[in-house]
Structure formats: C-alpha cells, structure tokens
C-alpha positions as CSV (number, residue, x, y, z in Angstrom):
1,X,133.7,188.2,58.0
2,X,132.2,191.6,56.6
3,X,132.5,191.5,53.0
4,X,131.3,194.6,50.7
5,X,129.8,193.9,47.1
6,X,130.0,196.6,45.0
7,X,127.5,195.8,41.9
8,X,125.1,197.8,39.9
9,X,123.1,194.5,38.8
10,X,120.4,193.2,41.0
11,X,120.6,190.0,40.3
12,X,124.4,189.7,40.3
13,X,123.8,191.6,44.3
14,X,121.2,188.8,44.8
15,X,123.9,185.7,43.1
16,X,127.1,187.4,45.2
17,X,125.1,187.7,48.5
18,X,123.8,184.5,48.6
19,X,127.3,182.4,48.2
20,X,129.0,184.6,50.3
21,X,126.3,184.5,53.1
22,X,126.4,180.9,52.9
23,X,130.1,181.1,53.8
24,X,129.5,183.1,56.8
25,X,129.7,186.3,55.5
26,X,128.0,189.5,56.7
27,X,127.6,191.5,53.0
28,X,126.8,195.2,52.5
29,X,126.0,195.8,48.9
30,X,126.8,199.1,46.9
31,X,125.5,200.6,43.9
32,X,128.7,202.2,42.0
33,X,132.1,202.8,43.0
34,X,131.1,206.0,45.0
35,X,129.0,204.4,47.8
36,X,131.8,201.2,48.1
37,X,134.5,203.7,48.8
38,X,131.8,205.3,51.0
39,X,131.1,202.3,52.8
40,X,134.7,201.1,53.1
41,X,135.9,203.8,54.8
42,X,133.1,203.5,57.3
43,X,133.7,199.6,57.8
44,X,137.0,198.9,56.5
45,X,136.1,195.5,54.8
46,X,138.9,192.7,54.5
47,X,137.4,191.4,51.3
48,X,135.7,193.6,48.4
49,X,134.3,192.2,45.4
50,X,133.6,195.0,42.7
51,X,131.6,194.5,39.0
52,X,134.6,196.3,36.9
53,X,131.7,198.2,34.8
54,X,128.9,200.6,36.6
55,X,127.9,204.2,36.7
56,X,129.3,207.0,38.2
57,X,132.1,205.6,39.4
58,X,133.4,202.3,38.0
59,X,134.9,199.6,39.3
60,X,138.8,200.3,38.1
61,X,138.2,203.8,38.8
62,X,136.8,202.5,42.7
63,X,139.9,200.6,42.9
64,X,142.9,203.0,41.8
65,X,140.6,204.8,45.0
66,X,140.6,202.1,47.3
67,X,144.7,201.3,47.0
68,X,145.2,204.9,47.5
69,X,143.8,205.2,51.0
70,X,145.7,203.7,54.0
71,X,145.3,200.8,55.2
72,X,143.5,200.2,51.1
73,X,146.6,197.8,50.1
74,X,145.9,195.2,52.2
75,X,142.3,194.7,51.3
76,X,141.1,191.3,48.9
77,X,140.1,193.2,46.0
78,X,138.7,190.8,43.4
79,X,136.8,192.1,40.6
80,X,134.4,190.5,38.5
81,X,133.2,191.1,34.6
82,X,131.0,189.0,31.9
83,X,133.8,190.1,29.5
84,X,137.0,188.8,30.0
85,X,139.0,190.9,27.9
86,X,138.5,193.5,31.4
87,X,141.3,191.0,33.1
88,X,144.4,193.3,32.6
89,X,143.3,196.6,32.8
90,X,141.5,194.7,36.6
91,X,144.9,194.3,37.3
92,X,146.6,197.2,36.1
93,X,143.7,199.1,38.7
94,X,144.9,197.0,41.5
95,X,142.7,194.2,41.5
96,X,144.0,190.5,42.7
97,X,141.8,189.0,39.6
98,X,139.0,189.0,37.8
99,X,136.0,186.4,38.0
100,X,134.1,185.5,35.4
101,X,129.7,186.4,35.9
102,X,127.8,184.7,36.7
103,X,130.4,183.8,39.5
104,X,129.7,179.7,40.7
105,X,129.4,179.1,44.2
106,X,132.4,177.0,44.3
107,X,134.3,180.2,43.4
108,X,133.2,182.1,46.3
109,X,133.7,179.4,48.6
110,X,137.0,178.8,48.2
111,X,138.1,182.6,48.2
112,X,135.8,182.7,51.9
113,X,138.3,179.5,52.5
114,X,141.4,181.1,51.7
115,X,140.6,184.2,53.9
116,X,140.1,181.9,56.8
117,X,143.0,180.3,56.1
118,X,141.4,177.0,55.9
C-alpha cells in the first residue's frame, strides 16, 4: 500500500516512515500541503497522513483541497498534531481524526490493519 506523509518535521518524517514501512507500506513524504496535493494527484494515495500545522500550505487548508478533487472523498485522511485542541477544526477540514505526536507504532499498525481489512 502507497501511503503519502505530509510533514514539515524531520524527525516526525523519520517516526511516520518507519512504522508505516514496517507495515508494508511504500511512503512518499511531503514538505507542506502544496507538494502532498502535488503528489496525490500524481499517485492517488489510499491512505494520507498530514501534520495539521506547516508552511505554505497547512494541513486543514491541504485537506478542504484534497476532498474537493474527485475521487479526494474516498481517501484515509488522518491528521496528526502535538496539540490536541486541533481535533475539531481536523474534522471540520475533512479529516477522519487526529493522532496525537509522537504517533506509537501500535497506532499506525492497526490503521495499516484496518486498510487491509485484517
């Protein structure tokens, strides 16, 4: 499964990659909102996990973007935040929920789970 990681944080690139690669997953990485819409479009990505807060285009801001494109509803959006006061206005953008940073392993594992439908 092709999942895209849009995060401005190097180390939160480095965390998300590693769980999700050691679920199986093939992960492109992207720096703001901008290059994740970018890179959607070219790949079309069942699963996109977004940091809420990051330059030039932000993660709300990428997904009011990504839901407005066809075929962008039926994407796994899932955003993630240190702050959890971001949870409803995630929502209100059109994400599925918010998870918590530094996401756990565990976390990632079972989303890559419930994709599968395992």
């Amino acid at each position: 499964m092709r999942v895209l990681v849009a995060e401005d944080d190097r180390v939160q690139q480095l965390l998300l990659s590693t769980h999700l690669e050691a679920n199986g997953c093939v992960v492109d990485i992207a720096e703001d909102g901008q290059d994740a819409l970018e890179m959607w479009q070219a790949h079309h990505h069942r699963l996109v996990i977004t940091d809420c807060r990051m330059p030039r285009m932000d993660g709300y801001e990428f997904a009011r973007a990504l839901r407005a494109h066809p075929g962008g509803a039926q994407v796994r959006l899932i955003g993630t935040s240190a702050d959890s006061e971001d949870a409803p206005l995630a929502l209100a953008a059109g994400m599925e929920c918010l998870l918590q940073k530094p996401v756990p392993g565990a976390q990632i594992a079972a989303l890559c789970a419930k994709l599968r439908g395992t």
